[in-house]
SEKOLFI-65123 format. One record per residue: residue in three letters; x, y, z of N, C-alpha, C in turn. Coordinates in nm, 3 decimals. Example, Ala and Ser with C-alpha at 12.3 -4.5 7.8 and 13.67 -1.06 7.14 Angstrom:
// residues 2
REC   rest    n_east   n_north      n_up   ca_east   ca_north     ca_up    c_east   c_north      c_up
REC    ALA     1.319    -0.569     0.780     1.230     -0.450     0.780     1.320    -0.330     0.780
REC    SER     1.285    -0.225     0.708     1.367     -0.106     0.714     1.290     0.003     0.787
// end
This chain:
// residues 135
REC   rest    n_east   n_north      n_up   ca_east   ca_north     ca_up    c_east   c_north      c_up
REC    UNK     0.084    -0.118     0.000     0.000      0.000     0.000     0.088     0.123     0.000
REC    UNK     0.135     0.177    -0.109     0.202      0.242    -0.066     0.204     0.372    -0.069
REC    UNK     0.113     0.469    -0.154     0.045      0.614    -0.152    -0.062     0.657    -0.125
REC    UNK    -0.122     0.514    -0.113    -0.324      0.511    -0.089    -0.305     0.500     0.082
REC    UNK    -0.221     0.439     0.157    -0.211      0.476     0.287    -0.112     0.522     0.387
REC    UNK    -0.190     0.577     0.490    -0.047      0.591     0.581    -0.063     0.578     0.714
REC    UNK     0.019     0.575     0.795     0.012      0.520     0.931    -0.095     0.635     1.000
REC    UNK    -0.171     0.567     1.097    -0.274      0.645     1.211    -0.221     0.600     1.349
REC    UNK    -0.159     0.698     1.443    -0.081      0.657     1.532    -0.215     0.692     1.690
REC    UNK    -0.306     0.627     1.794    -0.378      0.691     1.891    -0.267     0.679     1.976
REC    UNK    -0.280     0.754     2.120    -0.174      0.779     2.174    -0.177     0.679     2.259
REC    UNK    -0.053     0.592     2.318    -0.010      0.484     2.378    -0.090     0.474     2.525
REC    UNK    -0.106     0.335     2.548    -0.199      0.315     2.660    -0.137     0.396     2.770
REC    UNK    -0.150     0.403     2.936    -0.141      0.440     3.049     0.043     0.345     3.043
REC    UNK    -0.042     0.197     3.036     0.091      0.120     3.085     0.079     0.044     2.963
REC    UNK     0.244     0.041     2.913     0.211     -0.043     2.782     0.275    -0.170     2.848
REC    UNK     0.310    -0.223     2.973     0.370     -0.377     2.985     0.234    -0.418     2.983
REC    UNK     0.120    -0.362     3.033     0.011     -0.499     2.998    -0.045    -0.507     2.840
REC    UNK     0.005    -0.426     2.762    -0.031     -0.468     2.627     0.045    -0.614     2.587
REC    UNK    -0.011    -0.699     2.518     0.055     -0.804     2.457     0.036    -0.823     2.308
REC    UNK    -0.055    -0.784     2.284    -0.049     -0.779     2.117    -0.105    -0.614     2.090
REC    UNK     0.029    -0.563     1.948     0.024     -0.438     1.912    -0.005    -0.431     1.782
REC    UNK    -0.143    -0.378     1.719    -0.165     -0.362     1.576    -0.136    -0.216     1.540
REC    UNK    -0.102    -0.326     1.426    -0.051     -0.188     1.352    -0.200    -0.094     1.241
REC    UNK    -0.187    -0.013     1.253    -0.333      0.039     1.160    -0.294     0.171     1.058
REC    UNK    -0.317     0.132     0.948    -0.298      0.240     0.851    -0.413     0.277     0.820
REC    UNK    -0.410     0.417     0.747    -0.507      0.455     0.690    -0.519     0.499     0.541
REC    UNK    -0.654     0.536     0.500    -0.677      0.498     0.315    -0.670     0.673     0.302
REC    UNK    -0.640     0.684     0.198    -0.656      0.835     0.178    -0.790     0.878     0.146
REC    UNK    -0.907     0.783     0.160    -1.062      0.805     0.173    -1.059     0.855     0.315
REC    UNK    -0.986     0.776     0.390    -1.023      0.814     0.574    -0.935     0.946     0.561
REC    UNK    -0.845     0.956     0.535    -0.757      1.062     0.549    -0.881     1.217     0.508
REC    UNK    -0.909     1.226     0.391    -0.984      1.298     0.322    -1.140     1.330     0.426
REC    UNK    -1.178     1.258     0.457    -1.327      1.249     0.544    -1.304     1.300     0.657
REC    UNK    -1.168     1.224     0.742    -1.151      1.286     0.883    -1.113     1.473     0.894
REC    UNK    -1.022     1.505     0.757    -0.995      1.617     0.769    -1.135     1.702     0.802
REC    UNK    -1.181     1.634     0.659    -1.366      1.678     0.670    -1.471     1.720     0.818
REC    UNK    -1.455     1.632     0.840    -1.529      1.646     0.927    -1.494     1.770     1.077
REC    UNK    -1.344     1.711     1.087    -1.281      1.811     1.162    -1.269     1.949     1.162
REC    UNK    -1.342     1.977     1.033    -1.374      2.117     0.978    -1.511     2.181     1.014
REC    UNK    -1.621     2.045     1.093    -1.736      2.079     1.155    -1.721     2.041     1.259
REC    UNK    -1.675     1.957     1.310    -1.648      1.918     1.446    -1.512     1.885     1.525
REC    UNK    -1.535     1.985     1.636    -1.391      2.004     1.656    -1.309     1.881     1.718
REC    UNK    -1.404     1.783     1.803    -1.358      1.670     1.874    -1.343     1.553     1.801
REC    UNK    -1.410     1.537     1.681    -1.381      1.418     1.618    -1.242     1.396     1.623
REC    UNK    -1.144     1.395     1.634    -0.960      1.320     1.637    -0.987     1.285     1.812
REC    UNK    -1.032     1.357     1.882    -1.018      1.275     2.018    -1.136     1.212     2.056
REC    UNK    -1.251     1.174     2.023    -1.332      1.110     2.008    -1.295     1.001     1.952
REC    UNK    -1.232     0.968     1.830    -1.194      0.841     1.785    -1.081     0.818     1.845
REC    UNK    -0.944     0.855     1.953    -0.850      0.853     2.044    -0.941     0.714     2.088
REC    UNK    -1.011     0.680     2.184    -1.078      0.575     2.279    -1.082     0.468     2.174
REC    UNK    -1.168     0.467     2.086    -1.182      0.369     2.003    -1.033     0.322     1.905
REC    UNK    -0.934     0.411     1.860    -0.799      0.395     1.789    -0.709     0.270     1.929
REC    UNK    -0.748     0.353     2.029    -0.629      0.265     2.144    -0.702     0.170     2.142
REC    UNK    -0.860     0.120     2.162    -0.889     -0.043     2.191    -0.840    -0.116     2.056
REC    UNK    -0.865    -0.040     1.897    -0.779     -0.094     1.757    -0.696    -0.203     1.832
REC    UNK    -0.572    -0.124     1.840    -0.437     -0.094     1.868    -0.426    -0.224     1.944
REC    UNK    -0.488    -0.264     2.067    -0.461     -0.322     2.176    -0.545    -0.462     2.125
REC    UNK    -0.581    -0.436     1.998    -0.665     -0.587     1.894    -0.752    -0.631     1.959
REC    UNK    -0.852    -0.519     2.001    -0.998     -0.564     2.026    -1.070    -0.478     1.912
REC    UNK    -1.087    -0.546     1.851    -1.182     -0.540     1.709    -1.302    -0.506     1.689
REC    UNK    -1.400    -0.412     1.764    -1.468     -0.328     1.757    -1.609    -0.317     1.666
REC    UNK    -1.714    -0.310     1.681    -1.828     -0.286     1.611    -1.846    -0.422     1.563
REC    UNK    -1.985    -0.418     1.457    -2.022     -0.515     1.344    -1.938    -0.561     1.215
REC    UNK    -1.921    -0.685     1.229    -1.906     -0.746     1.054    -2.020    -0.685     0.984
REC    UNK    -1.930    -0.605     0.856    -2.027     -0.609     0.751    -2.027    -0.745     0.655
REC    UNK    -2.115    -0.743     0.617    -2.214     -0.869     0.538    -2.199    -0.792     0.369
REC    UNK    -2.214    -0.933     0.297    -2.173     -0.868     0.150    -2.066    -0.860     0.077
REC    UNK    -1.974    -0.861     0.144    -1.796     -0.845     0.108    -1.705    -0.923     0.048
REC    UNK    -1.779    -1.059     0.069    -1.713     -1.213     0.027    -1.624    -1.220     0.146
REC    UNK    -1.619    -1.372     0.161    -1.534     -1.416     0.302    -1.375    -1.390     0.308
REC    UNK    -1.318    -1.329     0.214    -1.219     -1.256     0.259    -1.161    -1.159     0.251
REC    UNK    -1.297    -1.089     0.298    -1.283     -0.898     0.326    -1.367    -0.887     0.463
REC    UNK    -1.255    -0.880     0.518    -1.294     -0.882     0.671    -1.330    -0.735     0.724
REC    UNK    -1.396    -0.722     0.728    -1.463     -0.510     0.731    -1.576    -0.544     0.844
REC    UNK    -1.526    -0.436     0.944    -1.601     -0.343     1.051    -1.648    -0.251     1.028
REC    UNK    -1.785    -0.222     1.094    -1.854     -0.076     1.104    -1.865    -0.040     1.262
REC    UNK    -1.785     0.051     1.294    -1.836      0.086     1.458    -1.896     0.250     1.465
REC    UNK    -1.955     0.246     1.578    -2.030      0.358     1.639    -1.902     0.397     1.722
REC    UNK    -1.892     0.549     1.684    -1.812      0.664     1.769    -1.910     0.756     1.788
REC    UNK    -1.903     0.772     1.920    -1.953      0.897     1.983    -1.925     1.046     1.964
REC    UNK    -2.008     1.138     1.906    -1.949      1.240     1.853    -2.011     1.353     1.952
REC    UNK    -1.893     1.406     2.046    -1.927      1.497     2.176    -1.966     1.620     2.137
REC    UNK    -1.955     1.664     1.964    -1.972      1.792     1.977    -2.169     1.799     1.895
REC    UNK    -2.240     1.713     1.918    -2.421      1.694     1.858    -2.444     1.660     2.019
REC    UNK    -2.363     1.576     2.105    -2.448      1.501     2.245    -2.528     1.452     2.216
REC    UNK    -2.530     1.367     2.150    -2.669      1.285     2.108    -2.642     1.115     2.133
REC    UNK    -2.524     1.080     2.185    -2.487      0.995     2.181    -2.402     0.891     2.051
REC    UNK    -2.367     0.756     2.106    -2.322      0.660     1.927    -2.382     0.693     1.871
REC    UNK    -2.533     0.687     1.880    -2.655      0.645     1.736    -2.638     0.763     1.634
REC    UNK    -2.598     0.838     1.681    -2.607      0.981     1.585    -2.501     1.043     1.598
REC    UNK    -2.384     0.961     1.602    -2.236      0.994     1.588    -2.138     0.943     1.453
REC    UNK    -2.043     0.911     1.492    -1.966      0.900     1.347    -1.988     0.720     1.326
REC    UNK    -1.914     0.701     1.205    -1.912      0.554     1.197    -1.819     0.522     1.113
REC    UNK    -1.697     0.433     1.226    -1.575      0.448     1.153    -1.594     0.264     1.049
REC    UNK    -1.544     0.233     0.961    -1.518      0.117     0.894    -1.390     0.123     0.862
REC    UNK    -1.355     0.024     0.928    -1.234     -0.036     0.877    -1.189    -0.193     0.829
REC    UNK    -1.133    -0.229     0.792    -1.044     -0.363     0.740    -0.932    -0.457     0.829
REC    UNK    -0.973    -0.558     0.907    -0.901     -0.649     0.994    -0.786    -0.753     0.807
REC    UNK    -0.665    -0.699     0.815    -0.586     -0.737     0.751    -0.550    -0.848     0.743
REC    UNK    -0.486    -0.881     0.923    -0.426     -0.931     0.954    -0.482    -0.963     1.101
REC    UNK    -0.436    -1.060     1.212    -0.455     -1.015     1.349    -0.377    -0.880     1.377
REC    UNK    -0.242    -0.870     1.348    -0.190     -0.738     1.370    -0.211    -0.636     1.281
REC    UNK    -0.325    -0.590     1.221    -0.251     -0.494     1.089    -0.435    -0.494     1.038
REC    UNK    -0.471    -0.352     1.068    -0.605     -0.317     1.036    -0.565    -0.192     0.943
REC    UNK    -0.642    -0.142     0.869    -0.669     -0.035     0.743    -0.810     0.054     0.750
REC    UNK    -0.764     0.137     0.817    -0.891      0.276     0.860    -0.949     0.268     0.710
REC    UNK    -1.049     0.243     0.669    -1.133      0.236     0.502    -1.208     0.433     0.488
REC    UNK    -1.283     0.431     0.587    -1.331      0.585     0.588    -1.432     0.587     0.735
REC    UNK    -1.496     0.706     0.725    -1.574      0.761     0.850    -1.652     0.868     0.807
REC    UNK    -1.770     0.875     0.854    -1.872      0.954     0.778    -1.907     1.006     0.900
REC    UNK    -2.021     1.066     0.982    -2.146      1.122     1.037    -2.276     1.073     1.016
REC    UNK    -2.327     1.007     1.085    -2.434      0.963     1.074    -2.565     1.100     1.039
REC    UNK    -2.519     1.204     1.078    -2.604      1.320     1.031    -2.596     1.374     0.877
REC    UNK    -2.468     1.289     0.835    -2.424      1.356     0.653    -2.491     1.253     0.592
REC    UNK    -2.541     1.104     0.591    -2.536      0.984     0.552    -2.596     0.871     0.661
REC    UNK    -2.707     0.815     0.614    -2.768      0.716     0.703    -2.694     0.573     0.722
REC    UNK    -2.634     0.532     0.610    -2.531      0.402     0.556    -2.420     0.445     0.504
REC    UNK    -2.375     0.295     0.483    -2.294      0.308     0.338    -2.288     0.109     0.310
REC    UNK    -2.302     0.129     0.150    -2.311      0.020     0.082    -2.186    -0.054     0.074
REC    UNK    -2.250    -0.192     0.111    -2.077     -0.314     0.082    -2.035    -0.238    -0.074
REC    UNK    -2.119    -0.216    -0.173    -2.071     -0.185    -0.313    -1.933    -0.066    -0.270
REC    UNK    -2.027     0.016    -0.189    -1.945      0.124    -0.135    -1.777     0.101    -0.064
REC    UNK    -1.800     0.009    -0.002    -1.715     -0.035     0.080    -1.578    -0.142    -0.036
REC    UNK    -1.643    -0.192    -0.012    -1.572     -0.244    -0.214    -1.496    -0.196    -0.272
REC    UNK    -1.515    -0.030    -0.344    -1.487      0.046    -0.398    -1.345     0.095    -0.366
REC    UNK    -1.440     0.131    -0.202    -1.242      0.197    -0.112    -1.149     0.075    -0.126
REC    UNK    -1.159    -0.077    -0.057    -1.113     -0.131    -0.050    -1.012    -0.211    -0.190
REC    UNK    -1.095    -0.203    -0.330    -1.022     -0.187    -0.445    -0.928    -0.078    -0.468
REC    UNK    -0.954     0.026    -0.462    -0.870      0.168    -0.473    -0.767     0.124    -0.376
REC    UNK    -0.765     0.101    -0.313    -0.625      0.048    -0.183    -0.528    -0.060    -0.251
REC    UNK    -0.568    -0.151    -0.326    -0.478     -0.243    -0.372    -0.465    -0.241    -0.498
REC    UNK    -0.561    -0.173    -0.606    -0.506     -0.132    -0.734    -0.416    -0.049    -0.715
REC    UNK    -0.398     0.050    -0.620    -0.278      0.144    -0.639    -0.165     0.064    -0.591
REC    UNK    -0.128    -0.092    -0.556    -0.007     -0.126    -0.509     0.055    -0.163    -0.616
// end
């Protein structure tokens, strides 16, 4: 992957001796592009997804399997809480990403549930082609 992504670093646990497994997580220049986005309406989205990046990290794998993908496109949809609506997950962001590997996930993108009700496996597809045609 080598221009379509780049590393997403959340900041290191309290104590890292009780970490035992460390993933690594890049991101697509779809996530790159969206997060800027959004951060342009909301100011907390980067530390809002901080909580959810460190559980990544620490390879607890987060949200729903999406359905649709074929059995080896392993893709998450999770609920992030977006502090600056207070409305809670349901009407917060929704990050999707790509379990690679056990170590080694791929941020796909992140929307607002207030910009967009879904997004389609076709959709999801799409990013996930654009990521490996460019290798």
């Amino acid at each position: 992957m080598n221009n379509e992504s780049s590393s997403y670093h959340a900041h290191p646990p309290e104590d890292e001796h009780q970490q035992t497994t460390t993933v690594s997580i890049d991101a697509t220049t779809e996530f790159q592009r969206s997060l800027r986005d959004l951060s342009k309406r909301y100011r907390s989205v980067r530390s809002d997804l901080q909580v959810v990046m460190q559980q990544l990290e620490a390879g607890n794998f987060l949200g729903d399997r999406m359905v649709g993908l074929g059995e080896g496109c392993v893709v998450f949809k999770v609920r992030v809480r977006n502090r600056d609506i207070q409305k809670g997950k349901s009407a917060g962001y929704r990050l999707i990403y790509q379990v690679e590997s056990p170590t080694s996930l791929l941020l796909l993108t992140i929307y607002s549930k207030s910009d967009r009700s879904d997004i389609t496996a076709n959709e999801v597809r799409d990013i996930v082609g654009s990521v490996y045609r460019d290798d």
